[in-house]
LODRENTOR-173147 format. One record per residue: residue number from 0; x, y, z of N, C-alpha, C, CB in turn. Coordinates in nm, 4 decimals, always signed. Glycine has a CB too. Example, Ala and Ser with C-alpha at 12.3 -4.5 7.8 and 13.67 -1.06 7.14 Angstrom:
<nodes>
NODE   i     n.c1     n.c2     n.c3    ca.c1    ca.c2    ca.c3     c.c1     c.c2     c.c3    cb.c1    cb.c2    cb.c3
NODE   0  +1.3190  -0.5690  +0.7800  +1.2300  -0.4500  +0.7800  +1.3200  -0.3300  +0.7800  +1.1308  -0.4473  +0.9046
NODE   1  +1.2850  -0.2250  +0.7080  +1.3670  -0.1060  +0.7140  +1.2900  +0.0030  +0.7870  +1.4084  -0.0598  +0.5725
</nodes>
This chain:
<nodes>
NODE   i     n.c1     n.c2     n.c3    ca.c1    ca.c2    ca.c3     c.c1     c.c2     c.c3    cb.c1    cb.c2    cb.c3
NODE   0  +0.9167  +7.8793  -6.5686  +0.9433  +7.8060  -6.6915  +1.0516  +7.7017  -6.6705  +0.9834  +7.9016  -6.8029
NODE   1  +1.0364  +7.5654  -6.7461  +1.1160  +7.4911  -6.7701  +1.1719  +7.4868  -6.9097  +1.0713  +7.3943  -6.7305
NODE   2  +1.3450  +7.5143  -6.9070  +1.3350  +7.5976  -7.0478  +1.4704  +7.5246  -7.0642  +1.3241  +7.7965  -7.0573
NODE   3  +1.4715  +7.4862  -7.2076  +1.6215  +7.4540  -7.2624  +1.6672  +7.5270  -7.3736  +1.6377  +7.3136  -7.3059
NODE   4  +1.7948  +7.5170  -7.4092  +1.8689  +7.6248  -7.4869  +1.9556  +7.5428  -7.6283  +1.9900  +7.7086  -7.3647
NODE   5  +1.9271  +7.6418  -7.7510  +2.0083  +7.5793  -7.8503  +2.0487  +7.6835  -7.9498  +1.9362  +7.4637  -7.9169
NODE   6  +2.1462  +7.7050  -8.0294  +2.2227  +7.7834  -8.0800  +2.2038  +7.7111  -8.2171  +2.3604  +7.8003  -8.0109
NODE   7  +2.1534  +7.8306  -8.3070  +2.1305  +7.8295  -8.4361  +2.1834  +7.9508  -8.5607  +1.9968  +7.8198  -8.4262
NODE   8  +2.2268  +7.9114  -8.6668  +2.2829  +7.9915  -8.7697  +2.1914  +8.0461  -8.8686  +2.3777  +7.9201  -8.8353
NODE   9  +2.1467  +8.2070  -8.8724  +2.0892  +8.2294  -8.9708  +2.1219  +8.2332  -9.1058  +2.0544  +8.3041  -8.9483
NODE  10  +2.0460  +8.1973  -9.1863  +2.0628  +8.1543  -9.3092  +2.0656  +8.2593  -9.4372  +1.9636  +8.0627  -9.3209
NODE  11  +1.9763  +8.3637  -9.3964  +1.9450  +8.4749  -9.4504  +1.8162  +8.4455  -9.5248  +2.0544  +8.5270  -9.5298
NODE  12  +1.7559  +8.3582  -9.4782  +1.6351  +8.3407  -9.5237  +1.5016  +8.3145  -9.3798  +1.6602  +8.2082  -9.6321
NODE  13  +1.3982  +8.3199  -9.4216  +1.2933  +8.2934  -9.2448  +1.3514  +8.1594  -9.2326  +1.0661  +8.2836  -9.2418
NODE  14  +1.3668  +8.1367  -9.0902  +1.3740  +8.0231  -9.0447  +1.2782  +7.9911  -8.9494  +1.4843  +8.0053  -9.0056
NODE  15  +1.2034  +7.8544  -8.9209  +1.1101  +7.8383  -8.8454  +1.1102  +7.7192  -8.7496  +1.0136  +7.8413  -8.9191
NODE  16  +1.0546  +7.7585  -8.5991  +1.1245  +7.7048  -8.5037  +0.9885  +7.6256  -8.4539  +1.2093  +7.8130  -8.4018
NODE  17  +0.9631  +7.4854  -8.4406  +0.8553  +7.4481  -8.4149  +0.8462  +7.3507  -8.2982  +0.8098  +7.4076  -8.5227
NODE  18  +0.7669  +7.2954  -8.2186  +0.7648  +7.2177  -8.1246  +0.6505  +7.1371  -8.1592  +0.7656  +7.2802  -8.0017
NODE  19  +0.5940  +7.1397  -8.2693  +0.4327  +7.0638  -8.2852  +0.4023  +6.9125  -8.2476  +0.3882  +7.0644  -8.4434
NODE  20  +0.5465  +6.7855  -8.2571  +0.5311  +6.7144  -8.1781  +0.5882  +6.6477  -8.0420  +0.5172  +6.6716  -8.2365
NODE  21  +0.6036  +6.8013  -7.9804  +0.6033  +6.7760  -7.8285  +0.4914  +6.7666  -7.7304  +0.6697  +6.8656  -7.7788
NODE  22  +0.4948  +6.6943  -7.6212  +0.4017  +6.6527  -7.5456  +0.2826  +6.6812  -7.4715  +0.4438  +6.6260  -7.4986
NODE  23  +0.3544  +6.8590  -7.4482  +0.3323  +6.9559  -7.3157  +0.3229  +7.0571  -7.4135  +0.4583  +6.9760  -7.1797
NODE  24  +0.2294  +7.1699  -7.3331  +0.2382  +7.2935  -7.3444  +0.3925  +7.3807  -7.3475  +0.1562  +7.3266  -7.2427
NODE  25  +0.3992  +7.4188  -7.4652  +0.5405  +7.4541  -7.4671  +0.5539  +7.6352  -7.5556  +0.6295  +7.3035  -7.5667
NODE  26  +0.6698  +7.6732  -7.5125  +0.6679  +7.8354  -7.5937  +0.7890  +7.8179  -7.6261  +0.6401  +7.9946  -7.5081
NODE  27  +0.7730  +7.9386  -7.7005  +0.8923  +7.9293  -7.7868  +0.9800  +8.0741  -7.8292  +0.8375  +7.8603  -7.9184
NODE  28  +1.1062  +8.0937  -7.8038  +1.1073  +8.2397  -7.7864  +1.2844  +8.2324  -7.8642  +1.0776  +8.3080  -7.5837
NODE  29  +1.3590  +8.3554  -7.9536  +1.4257  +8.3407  -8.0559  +1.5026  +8.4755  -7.9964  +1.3468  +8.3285  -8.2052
NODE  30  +1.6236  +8.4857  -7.9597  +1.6904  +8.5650  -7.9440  +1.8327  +8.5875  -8.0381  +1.6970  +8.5483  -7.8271
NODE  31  +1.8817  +8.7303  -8.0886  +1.9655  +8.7754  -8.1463  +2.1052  +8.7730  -8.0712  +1.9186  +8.8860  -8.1816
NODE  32  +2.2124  +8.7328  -8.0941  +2.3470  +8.7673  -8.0203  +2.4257  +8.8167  -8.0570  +2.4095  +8.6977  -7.9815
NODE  33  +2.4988  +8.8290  -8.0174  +2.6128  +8.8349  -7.8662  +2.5618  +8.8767  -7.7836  +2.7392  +8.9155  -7.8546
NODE  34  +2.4234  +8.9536  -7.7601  +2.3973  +8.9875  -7.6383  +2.3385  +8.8710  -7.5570  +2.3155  +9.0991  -7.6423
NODE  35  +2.3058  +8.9220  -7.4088  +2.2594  +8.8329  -7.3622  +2.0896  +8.8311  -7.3503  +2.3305  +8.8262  -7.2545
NODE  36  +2.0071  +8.7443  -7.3625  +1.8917  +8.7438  -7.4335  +1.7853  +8.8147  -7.3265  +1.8547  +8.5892  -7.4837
NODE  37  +1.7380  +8.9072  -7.4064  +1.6299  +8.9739  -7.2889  +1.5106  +9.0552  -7.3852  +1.7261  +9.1101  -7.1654
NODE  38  +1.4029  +9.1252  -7.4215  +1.2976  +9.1551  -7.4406  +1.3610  +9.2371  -7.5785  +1.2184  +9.2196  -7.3156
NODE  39  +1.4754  +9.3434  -7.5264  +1.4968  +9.4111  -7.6395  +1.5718  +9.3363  -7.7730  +1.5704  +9.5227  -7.5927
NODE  40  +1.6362  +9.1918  -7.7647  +1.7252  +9.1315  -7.8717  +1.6368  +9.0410  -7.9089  +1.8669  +9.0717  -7.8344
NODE  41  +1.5074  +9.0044  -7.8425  +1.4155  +8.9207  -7.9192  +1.3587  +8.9142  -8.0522  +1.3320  +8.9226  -7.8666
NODE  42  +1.3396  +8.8417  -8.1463  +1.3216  +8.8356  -8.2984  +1.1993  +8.7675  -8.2861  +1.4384  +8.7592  -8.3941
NODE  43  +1.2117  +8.6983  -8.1946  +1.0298  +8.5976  -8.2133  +1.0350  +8.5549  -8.0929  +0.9990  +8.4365  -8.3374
NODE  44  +0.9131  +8.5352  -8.0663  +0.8137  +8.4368  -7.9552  +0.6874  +8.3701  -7.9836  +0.7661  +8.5152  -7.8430
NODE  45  +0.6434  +8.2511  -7.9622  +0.4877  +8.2165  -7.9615  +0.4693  +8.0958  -7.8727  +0.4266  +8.1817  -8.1148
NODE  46  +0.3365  +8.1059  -7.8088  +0.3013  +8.0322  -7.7064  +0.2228  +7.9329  -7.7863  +0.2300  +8.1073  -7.5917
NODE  47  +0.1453  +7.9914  -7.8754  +0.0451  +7.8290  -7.9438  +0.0681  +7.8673  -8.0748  -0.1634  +7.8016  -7.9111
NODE  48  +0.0734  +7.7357  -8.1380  +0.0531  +7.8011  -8.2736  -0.0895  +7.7624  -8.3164  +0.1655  +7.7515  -8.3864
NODE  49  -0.1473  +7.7956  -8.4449  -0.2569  +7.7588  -8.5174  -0.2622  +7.5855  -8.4966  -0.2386  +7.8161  -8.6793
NODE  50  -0.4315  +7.5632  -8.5386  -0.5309  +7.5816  -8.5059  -0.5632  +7.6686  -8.3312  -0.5720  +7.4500  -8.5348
NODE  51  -0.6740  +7.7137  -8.3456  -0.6605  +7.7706  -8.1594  -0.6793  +7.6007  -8.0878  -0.8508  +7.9210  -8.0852
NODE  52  -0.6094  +7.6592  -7.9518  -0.6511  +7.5058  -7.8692  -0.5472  +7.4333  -7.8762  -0.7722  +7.4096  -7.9290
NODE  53  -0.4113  +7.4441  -7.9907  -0.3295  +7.3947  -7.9755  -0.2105  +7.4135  -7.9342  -0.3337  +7.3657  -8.0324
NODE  54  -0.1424  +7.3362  -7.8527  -0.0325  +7.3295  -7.6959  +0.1134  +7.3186  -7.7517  -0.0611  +7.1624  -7.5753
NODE  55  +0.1236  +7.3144  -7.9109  +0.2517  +7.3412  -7.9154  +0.2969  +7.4751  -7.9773  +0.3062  +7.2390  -7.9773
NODE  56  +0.4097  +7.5064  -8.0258  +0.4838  +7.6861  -8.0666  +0.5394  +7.6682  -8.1634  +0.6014  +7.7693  -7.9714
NODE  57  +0.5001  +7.8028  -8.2509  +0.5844  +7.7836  -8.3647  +0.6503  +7.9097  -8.3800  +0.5113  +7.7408  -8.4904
NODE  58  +0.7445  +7.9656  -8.4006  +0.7774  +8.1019  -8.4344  +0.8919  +8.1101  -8.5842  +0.8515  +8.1688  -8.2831
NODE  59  +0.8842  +8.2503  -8.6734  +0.8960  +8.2414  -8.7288  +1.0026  +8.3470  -8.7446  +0.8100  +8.2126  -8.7647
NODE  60  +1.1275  +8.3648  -8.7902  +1.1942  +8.5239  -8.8084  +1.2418  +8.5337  -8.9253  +1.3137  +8.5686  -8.7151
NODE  61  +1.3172  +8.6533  -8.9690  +1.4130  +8.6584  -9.1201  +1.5231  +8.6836  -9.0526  +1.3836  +8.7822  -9.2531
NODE  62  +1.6133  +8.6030  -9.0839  +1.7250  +8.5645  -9.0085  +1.8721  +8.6534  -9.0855  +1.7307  +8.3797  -9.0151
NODE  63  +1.9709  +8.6593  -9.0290  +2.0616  +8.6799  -9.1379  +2.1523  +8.5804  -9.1451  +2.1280  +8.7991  -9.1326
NODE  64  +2.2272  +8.6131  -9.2962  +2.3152  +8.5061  -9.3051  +2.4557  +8.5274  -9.2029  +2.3518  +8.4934  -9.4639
NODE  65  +2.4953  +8.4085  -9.0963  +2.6052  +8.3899  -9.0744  +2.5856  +8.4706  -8.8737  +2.7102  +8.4666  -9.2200
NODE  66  +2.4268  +8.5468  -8.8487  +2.4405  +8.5658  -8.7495  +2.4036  +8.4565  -8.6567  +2.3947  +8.6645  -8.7386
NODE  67  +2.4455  +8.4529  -8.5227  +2.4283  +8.3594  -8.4270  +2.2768  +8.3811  -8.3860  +2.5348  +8.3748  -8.3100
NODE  68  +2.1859  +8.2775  -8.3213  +2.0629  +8.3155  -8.2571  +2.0344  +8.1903  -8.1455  +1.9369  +8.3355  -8.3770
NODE  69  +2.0186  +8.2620  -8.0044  +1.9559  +8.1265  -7.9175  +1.8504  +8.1384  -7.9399  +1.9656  +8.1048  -7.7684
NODE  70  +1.7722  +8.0035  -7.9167  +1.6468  +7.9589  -7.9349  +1.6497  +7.8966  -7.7644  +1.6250  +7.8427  -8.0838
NODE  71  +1.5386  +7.9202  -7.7299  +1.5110  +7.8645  -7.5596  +1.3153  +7.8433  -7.6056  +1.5652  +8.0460  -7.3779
NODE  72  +1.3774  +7.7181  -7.5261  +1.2118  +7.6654  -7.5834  +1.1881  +7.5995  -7.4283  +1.2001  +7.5134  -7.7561
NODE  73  +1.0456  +7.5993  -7.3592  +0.9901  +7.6093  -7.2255  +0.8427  +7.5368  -7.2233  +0.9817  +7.7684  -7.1828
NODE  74  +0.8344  +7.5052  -7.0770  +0.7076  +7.4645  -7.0636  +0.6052  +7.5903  -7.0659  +0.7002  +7.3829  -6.9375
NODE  75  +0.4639  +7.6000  -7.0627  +0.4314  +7.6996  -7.0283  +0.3588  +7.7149  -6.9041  +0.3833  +7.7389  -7.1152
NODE  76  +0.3634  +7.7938  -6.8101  +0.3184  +7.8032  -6.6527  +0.3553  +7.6831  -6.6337  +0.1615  +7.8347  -6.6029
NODE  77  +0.3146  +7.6227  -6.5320  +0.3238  +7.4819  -6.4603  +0.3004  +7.3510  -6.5369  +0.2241  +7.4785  -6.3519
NODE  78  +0.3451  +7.3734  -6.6946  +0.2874  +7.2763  -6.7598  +0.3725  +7.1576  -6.6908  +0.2929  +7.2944  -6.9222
NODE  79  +0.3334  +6.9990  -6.7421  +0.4178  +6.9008  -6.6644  +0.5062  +6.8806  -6.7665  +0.3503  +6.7656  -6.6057
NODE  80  +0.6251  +6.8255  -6.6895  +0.7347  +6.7577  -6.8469  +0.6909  +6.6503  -6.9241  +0.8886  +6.6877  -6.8087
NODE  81  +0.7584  +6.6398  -7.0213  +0.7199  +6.5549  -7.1212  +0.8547  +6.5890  -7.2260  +0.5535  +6.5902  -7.1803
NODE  82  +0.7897  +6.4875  -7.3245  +0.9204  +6.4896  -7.4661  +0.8755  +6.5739  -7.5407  +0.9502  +6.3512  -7.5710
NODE  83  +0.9781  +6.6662  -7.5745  +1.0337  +6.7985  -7.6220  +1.0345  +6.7696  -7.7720  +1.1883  +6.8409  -7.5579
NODE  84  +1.0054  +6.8080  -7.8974  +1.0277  +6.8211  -8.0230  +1.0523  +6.9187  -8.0659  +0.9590  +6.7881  -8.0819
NODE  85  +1.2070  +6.9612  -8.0985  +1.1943  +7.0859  -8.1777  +1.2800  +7.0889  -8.3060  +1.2326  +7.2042  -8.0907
NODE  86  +1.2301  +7.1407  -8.3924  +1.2979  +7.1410  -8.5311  +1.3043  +7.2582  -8.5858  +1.2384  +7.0614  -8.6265
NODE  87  +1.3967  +7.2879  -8.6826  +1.4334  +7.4287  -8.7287  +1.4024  +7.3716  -8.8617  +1.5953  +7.5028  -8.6963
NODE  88  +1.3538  +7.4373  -8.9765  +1.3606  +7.4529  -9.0920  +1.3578  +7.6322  -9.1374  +1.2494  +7.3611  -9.1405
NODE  89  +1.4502  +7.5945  -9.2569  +1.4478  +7.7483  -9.3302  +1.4531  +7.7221  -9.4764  +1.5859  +7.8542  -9.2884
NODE  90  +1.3794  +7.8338  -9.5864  +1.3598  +7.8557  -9.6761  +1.4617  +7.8128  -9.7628  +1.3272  +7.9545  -9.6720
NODE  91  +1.4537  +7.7767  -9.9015  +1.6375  +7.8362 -10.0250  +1.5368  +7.9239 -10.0823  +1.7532  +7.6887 -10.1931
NODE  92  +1.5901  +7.9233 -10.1890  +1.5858  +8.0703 -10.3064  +1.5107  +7.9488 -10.3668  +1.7588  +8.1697 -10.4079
NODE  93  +1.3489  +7.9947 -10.4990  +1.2836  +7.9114 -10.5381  +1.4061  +7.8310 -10.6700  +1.1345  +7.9858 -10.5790
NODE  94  +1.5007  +7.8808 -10.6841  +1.5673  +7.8171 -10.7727  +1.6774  +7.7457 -10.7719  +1.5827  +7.8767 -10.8365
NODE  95  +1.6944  +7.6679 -10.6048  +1.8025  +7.6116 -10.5561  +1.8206  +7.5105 -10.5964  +1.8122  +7.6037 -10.4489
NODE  96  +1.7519  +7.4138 -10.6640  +1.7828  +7.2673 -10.7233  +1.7864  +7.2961 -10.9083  +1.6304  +7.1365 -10.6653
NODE  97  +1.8682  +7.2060 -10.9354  +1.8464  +7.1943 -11.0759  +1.6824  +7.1893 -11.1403  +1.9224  +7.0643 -11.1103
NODE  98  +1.6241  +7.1157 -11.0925  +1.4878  +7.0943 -11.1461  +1.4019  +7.2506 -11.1784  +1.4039  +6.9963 -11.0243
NODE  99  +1.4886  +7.2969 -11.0686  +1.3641  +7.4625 -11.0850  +1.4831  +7.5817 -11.1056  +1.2375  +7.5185 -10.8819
NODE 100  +1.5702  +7.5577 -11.2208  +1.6446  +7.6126 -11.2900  +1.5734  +7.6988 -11.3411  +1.7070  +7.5462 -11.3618
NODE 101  +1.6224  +7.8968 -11.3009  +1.5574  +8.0154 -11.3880  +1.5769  +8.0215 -11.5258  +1.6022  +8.1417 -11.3471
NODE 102  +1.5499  +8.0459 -11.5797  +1.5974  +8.0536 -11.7133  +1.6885  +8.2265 -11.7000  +1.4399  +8.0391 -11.8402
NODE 103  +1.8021  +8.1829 -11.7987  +1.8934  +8.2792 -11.7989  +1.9059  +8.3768 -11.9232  +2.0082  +8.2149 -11.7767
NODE 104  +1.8244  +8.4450 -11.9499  +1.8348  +8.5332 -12.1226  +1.9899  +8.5607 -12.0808  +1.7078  +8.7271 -12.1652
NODE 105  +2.0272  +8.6086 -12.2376  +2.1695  +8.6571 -12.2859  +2.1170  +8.7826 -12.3246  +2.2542  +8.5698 -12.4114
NODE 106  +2.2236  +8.8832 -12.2858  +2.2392  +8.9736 -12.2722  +2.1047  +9.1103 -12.1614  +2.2733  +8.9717 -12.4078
NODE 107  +2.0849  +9.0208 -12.0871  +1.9920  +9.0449 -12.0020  +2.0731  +9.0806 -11.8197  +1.8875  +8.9004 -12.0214
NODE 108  +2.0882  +9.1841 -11.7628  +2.1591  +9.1361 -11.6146  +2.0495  +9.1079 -11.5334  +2.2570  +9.2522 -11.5321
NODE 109  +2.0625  +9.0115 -11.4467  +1.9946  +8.9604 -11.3285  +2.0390  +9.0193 -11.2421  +1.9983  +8.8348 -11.2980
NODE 110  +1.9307  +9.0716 -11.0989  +1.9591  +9.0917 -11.0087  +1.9568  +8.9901 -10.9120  +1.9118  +9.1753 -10.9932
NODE 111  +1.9685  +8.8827 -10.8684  +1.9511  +8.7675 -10.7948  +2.0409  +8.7424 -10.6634  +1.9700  +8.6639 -10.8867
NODE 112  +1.9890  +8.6659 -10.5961  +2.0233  +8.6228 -10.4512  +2.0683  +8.5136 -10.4602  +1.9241  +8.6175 -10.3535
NODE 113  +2.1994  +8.4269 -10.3782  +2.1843  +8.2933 -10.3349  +2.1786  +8.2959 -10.1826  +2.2980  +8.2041 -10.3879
NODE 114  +2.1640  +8.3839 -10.1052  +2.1509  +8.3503  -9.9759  +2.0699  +8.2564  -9.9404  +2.1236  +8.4403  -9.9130
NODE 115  +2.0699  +8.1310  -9.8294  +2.0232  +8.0581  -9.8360  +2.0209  +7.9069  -9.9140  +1.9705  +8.1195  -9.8378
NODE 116  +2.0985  +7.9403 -10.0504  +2.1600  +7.8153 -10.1470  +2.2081  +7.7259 -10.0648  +2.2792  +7.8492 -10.2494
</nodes>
């Protein structure tokens, strides 16, 4: 493997790790820390994502808030180099913008989350 390395913050929501417009056959693999990354601290891996036939990776985990995670993203077998695309996106809570404000009854308690806000 030809593999590079990047350090990401979980959010406490899935976060998703994609390569779809990179060049080459590429994988994609999500490790938990402080340890050092090996089979048992792994959270995700994927070699293709959807449709079949297609050469880039997407993987997906539920992350926590505030833990560390490497991401090492690779050619796959002898693929050749090329330009690398990778992007992280993660979820909010469906009610993180004003526009999609919950409605709040009085005298009602909510159990609610902002992880991810």
């Amino acid at each position: 493997f030809r593999t590079a390395w990047w350090s990401i913050t979980g959010t406490g929501q899935p976060i998703t790790i994609s390569t779809l417009q990179s060049s080459f056959d590429t994988v994609v693999a999500v490790y938990q820390t402080p340890n050092v990354p090996d089979p048992g601290n792994r959270v995700a891996c994927n070699d293709d994502e959807a449709p079949p036939g297609t050469r880039t990776s997407k993987a997906t985990f539920s992350s926590i808030r505030g833990q560390r995670y490497l991401v090492q993203v690779g050619s796959q077998g002898s693929a050749p180099r090329g330009a690398l695309d990778v992007r992280a996106t993660a979820g909010r809570p469906s009610n993180d913008d004003r526009a999609d404000a919950r409605l709040l009854p009085t005298g009602t308690p909510l159990d609610v989350s902002n992880l991810g806000a």
